[in-house]
PLY file of the C-alpha trace (Angstrom):
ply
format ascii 1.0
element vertex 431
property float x
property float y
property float z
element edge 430
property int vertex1
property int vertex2
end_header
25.87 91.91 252.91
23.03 92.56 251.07
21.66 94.83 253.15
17.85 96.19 253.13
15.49 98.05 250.83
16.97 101.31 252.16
20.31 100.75 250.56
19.09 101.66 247.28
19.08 105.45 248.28
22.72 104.64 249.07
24.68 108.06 248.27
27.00 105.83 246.15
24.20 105.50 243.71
25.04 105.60 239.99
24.16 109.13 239.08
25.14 109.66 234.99
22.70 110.06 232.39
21.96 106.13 231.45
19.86 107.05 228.15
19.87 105.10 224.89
22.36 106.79 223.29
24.58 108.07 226.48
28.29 106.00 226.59
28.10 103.72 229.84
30.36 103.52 232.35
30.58 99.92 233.05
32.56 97.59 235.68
32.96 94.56 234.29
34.08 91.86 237.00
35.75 88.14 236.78
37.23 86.65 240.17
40.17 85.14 237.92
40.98 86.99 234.56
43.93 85.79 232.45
43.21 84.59 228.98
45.14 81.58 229.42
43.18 79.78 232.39
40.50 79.83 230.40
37.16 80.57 228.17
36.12 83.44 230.93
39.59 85.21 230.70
38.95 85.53 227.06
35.42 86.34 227.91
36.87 89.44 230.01
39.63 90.58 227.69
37.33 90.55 224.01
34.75 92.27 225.15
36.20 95.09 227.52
37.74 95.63 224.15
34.76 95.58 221.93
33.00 97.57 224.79
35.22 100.46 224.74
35.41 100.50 220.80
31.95 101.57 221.07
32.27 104.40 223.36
31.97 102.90 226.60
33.90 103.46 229.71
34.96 100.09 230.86
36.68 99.66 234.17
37.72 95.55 234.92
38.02 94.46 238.39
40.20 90.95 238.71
41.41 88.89 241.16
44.50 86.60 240.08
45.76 85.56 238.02
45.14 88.96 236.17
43.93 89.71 232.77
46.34 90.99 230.20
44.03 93.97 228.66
44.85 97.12 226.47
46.29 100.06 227.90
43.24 102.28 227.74
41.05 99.71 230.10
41.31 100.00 233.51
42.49 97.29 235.70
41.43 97.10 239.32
43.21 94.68 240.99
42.23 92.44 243.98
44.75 90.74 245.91
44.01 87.38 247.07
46.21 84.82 248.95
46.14 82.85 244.87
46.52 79.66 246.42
46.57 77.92 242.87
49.37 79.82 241.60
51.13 77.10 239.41
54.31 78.57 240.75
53.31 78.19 244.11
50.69 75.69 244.43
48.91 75.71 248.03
51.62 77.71 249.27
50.86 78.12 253.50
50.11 81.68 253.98
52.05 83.69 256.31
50.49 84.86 260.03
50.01 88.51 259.20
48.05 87.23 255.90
45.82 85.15 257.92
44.56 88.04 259.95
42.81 88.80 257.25
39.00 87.03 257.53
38.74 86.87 254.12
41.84 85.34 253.60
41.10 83.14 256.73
38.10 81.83 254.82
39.99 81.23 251.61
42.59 79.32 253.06
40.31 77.44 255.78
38.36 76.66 252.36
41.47 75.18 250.21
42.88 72.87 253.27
39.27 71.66 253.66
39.18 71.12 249.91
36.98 73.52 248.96
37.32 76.22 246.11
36.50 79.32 248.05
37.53 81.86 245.43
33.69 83.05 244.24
32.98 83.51 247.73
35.64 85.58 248.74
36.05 87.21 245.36
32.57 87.78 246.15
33.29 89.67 249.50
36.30 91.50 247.74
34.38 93.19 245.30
31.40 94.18 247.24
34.39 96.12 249.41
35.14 97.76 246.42
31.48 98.86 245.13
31.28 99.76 248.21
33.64 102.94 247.81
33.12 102.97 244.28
29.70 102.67 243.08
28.75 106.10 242.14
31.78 105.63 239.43
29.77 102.71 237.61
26.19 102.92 235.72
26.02 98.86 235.90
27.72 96.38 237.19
28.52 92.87 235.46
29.80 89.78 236.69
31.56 86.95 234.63
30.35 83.97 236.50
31.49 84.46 239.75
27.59 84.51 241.23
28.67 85.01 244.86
26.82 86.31 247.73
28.59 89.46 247.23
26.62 90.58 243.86
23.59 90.86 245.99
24.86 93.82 248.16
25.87 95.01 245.06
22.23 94.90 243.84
21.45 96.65 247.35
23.08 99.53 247.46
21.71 100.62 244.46
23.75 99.47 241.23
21.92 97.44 238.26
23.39 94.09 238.20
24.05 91.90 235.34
25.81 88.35 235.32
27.04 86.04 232.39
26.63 82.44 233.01
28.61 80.40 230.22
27.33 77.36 231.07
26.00 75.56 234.49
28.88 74.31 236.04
26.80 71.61 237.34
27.79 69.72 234.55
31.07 69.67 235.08
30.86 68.42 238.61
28.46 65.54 237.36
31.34 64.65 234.37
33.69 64.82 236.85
32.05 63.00 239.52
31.09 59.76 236.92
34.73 59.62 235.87
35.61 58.67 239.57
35.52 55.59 240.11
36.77 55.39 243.72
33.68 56.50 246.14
35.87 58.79 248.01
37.32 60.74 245.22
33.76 60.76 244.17
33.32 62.61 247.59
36.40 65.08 246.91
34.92 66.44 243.83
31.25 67.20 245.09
33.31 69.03 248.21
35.56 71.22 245.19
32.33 72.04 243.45
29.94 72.99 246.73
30.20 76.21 245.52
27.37 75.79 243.17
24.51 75.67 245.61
26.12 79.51 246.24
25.66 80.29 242.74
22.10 79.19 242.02
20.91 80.90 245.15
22.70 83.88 243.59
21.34 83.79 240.14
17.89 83.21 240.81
17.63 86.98 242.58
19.30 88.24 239.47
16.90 90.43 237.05
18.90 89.96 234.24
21.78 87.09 233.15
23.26 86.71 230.02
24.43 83.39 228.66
25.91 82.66 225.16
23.48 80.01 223.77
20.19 78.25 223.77
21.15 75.13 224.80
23.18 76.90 227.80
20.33 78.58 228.59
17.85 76.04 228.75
20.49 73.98 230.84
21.09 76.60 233.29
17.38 77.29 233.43
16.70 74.00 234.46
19.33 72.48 236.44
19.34 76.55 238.51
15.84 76.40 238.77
15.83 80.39 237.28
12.84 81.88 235.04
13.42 81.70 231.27
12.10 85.27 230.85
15.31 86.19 233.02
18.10 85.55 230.01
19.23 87.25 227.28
21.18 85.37 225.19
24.35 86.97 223.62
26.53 84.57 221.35
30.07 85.30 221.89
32.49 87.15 218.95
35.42 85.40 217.61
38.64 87.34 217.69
39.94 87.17 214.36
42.94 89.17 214.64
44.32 85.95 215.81
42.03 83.65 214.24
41.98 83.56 210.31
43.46 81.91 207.61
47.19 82.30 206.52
48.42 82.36 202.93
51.54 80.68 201.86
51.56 77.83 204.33
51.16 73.82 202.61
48.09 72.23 204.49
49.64 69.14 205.49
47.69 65.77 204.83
46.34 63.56 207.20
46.84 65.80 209.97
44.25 66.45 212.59
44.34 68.88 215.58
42.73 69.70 218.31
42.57 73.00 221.17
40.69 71.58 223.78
41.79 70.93 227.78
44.12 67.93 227.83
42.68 66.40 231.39
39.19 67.67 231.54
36.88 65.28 231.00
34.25 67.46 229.74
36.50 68.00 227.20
36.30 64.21 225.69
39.66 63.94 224.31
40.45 60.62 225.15
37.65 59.54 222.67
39.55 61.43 219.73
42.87 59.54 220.79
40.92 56.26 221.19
39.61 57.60 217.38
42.82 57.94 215.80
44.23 55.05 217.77
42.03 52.89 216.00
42.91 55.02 212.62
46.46 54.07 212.88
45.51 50.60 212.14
44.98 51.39 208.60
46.17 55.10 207.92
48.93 57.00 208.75
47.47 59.91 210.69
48.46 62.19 213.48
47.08 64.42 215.99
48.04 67.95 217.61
47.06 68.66 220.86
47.56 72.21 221.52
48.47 72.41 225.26
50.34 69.83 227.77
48.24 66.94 229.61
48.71 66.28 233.53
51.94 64.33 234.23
50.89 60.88 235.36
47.48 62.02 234.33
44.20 60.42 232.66
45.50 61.47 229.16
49.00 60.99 230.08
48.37 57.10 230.81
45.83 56.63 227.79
48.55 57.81 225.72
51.36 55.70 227.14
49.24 52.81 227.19
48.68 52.98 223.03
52.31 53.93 222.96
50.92 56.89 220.64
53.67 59.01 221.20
55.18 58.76 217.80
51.57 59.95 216.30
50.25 62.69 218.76
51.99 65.57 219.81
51.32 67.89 222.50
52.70 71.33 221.97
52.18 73.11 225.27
50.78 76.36 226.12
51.13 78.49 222.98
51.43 82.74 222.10
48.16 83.75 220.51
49.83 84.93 217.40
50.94 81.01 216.50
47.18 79.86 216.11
46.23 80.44 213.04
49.45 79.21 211.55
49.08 75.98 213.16
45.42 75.65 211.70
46.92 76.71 208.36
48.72 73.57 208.52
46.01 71.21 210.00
43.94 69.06 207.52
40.73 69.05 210.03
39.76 70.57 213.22
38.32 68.26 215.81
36.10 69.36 218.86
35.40 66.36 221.05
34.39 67.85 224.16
30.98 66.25 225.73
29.21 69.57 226.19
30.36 73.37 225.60
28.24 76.55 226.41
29.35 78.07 223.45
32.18 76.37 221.78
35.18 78.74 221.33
36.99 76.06 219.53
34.66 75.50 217.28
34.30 78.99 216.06
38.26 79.57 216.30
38.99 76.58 213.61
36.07 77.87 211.36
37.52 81.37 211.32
40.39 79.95 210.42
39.16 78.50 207.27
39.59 75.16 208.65
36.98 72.09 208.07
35.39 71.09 211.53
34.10 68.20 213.20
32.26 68.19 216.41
30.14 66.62 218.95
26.48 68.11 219.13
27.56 68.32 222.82
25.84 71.50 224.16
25.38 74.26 222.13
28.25 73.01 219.75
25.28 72.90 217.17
24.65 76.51 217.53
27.83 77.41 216.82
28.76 75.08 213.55
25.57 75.30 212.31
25.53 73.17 208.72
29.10 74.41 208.36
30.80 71.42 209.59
30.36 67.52 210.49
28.08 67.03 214.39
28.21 63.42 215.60
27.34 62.30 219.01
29.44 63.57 221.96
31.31 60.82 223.98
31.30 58.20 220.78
35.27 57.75 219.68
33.68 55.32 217.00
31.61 58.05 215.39
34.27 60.28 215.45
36.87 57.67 213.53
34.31 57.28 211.27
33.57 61.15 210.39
37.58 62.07 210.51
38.07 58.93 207.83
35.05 60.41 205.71
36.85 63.92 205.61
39.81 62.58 205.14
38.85 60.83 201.86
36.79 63.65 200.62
39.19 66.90 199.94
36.43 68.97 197.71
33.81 68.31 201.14
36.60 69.62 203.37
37.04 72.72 201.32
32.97 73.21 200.80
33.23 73.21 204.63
35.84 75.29 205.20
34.60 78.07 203.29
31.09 77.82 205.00
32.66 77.55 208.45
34.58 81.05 207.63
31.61 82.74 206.05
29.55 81.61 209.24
31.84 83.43 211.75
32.51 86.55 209.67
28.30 86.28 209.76
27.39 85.82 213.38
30.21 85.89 215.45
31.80 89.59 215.98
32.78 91.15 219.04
31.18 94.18 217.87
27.82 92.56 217.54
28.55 90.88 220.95
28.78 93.98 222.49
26.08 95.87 221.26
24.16 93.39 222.14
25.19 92.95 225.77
24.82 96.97 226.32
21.36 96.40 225.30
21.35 94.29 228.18
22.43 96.98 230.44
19.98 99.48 229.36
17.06 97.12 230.73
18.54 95.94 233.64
19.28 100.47 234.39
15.50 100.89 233.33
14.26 98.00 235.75
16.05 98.93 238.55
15.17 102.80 237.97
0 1
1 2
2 3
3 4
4 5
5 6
6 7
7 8
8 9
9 10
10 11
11 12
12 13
13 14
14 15
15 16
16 17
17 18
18 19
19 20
20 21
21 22
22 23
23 24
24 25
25 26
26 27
27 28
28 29
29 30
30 31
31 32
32 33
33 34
34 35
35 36
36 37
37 38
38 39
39 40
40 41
41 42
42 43
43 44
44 45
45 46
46 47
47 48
48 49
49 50
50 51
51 52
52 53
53 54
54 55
55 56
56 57
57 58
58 59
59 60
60 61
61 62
62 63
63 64
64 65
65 66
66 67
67 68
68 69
69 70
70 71
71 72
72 73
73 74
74 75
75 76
76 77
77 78
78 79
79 80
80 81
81 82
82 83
83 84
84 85
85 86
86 87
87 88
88 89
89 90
90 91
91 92
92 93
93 94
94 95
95 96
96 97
97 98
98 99
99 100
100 101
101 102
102 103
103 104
104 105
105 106
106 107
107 108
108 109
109 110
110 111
111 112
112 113
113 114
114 115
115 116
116 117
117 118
118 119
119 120
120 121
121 122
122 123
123 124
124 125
125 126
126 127
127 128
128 129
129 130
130 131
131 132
132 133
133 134
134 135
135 136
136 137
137 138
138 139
139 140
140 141
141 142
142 143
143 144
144 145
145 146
146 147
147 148
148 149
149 150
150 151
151 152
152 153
153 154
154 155
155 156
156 157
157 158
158 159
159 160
160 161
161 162
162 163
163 164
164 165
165 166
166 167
167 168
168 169
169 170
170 171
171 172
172 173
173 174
174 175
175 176
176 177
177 178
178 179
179 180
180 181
181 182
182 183
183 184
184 185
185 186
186 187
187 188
188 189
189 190
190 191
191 192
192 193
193 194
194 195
195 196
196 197
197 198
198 199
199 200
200 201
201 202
202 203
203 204
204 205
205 206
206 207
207 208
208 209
209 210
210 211
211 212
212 213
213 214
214 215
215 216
216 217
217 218
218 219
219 220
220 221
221 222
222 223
223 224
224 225
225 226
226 227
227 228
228 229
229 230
230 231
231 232
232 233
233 234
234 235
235 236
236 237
237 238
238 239
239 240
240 241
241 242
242 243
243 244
244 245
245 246
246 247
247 248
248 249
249 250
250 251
251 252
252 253
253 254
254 255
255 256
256 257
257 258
258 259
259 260
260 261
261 262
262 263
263 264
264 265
265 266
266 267
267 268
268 269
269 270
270 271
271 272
272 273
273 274
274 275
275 276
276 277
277 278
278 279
279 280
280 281
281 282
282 283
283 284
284 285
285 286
286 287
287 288
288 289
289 290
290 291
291 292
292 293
293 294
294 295
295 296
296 297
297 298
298 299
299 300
300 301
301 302
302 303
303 304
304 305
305 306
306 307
307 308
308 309
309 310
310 311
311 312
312 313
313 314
314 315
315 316
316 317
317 318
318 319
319 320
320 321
321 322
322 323
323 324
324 325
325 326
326 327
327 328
328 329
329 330
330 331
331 332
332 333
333 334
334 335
335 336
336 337
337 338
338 339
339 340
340 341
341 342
342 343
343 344
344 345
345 346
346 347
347 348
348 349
349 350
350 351
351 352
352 353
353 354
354 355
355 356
356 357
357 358
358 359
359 360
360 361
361 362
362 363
363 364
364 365
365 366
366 367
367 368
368 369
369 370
370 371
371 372
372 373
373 374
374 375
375 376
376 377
377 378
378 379
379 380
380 381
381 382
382 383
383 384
384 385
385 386
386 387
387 388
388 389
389 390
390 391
391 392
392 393
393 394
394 395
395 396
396 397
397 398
398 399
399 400
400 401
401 402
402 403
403 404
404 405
405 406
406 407
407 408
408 409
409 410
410 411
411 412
412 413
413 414
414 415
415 416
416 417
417 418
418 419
419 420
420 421
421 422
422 423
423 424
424 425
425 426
426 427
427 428
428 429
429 430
């Protein structure tokens, strides 16, 4: 696919005036694009919107499940055989499906359990540069990093990918949490993908990540030149997230956002946390979303018998955030390492006090505007949630700074300028 040296006089060459001031037209990609499967849906959705609000033509190319974007931001859509449809999980494909190659692979890939989806979102959306390049002045990828970015790059369009964080350290979470030598096995076979995406990355000119720490991670552990990122701190969108007047702050009442059954998440050291609070303090916890029936979390919480004390409210409408945090004493982000830290930023613009791990680039994000203790330590966490708890006039002092801090640093706008700044070097290097 990625062709040779000749492909950059490719007559589907971008061809519009690319100078500092000129609008862009951009195609901004992500192999799976709905805000609620995750940080990159988000991701796609916040800044095609900021991007546009600055001029720019934005065009987003998806596979499924599909981003939910406004109505002046094209969608292109690429159909895939979405073999993890909740609704129809590992569905068999029908015959005249499977003459497809591509969806050969992808299915060949699932049943061998594999996660095919970069690569043949990969192959997908060099089809579609294909016809379409001369439409686009750069092209950017959201961390799919598949071989099909490079014939991208070679027929003649700048190329620009965002890697949140390296994924290799969710395969190494996930593989210590086994315990079992062939599950161990399983989850290096889901994640093979990776070796794909350094290969990928490294003959990238330009990648954008969201943090130091993820970018001295992904520098190492990708083996890719420092003086190749740009880092860009994501915006927080605080049309949802913000504080809400009128609503009682309930006491002793803690809450947390973060994946129920992802270990890289770390919630089972806040339950074991406020398990042990129980003991002497009537507390409770929030867990916004629903953990894995007969799952890790599941079992952790049926073996405290915590049901009476932690709730679990499902998947909920965007609009409902910020009056949950208006309600929440403190905001608790447990997870063992984040690229950025969403959650972190989310409770702070909410005018909520914050405690995290200094997992990642969590540190980054809170800054001296809420309480960092060591990631994977439900002990240190007890003992920083009991601390808050007792100290009202040190939650509010960090409240206010945590809000402050995001309206500071944390805009989409800024995000966005920043990331076109991006594609103007990656136009002028390739030019």
């Amino acid at each position: 696919m990625a062709g040779s040296n000749q492909g950059r006089e490719h007559a589907n060459a971008p061809s519009a005036s690319t100078g500092s001031e000129a609008p862009l037209r951009i195609c901004l990609f992500t192999y799976r694009g709905n805000p609620t499967c995750g940080g990159q849906g988000v991701y796609t959705k916040r800044l095609s919107r900021a991007l546009a609000d600055l001029g720019h033509k934005v065009d987003v190319v998806s596979g499924p499940p599909y981003p939910v974007l406004d109505s002046d931001i094209t969608l292109h859509k690429l159909p895939s055989l979405d073999l993890y449809n909740p609704d129809d999980l590992f569905r068999v494909p029908s015959l005249k499906e499977l003459t497809s190659p591509v969806n050969l692979i992808e299915w060949l890939g699932v049943s061998s359990g594999g996660f095919p989806e970069p690569f043949t979102s990969g192959i997908r959306v060099w089809n579609f540069m294909r016809k379409n390049a001369r439409n686009y002045d750069v092209f950017h990828d959201n961390q799919c990093l598949a071989y099909g970015l490079l014939g991208i790059q070679a027929i003649g369009v700048p190329t620009v990918a965002t890697i949140h964080h390296p994924i290799t350290v969710d395969r190494d979470v996930e593989v210590s949490s086994e315990k079992i030598w062939w599950r161990k096995l399983k989850v290096r076979r889901w994640y093979s993908f990776i070796n794909m995406q350094k290969r990928v990355s490294r003959r990238l000119s330009h990648i954008i990540t969201v943090s130091e720490a993820s970018k001295d991670d992904i520098s190492r552990q990708f083996a890719i030149p420092p003086y190749k990122f740009r880092v860009v701190a994501n915006g927080i969108n605080t049309d949802i997230f913000h504080p809400v007047e009128g609503i009682k702050r309930e006491e002793n009442q803690i809450m947390v956002t973060n994946s129920a059954d992802t270990p890289l998440k770390g919630l089972r050291y806040l339950i074991e946390a406020v398990a042990s609070i129980r003991r002497y303090r009537d507390v409770k916890l929030t867990v916004i979303g629903k953990p894995k029936k007969d799952g890790v979390i599941d079992r952790l919480v049926n073996s405290l018998g915590a049901h009476d004390y932690i709730t679990f409210t499902g998947r909920i409408p965007d609009e409902d955030f910020a009056s949950y945090y208006a309600r929440t004493t403190i905001a608790v982000v447990p997870s063992l390492y984040e690229g950025f830290g969403l959650p972190a930023g989310e409770a702070m613009a909410c005018r909520v006090p914050v405690i995290s791990t200094t997992g990642g680039a969590l540190p980054e994000v809170v800054g001296d505007a809420g309480v960092l203790v060591k990631p994977g330590d439900a002990r240190a966490l007890e003992k920083a949630i009991v601390d808050l708890l007792d100290n009202p006039e040190k939650r509010d002092v960090l409240a206010r700074a945590g809000y402050e801090r995001v309206k500071r640093h944390f805009t989409w706008s800024n995000t966005a300028q920043d990331v076109v700044n991006v594609y103007r070097e990656a136009i002028g290097a390739h030019s």
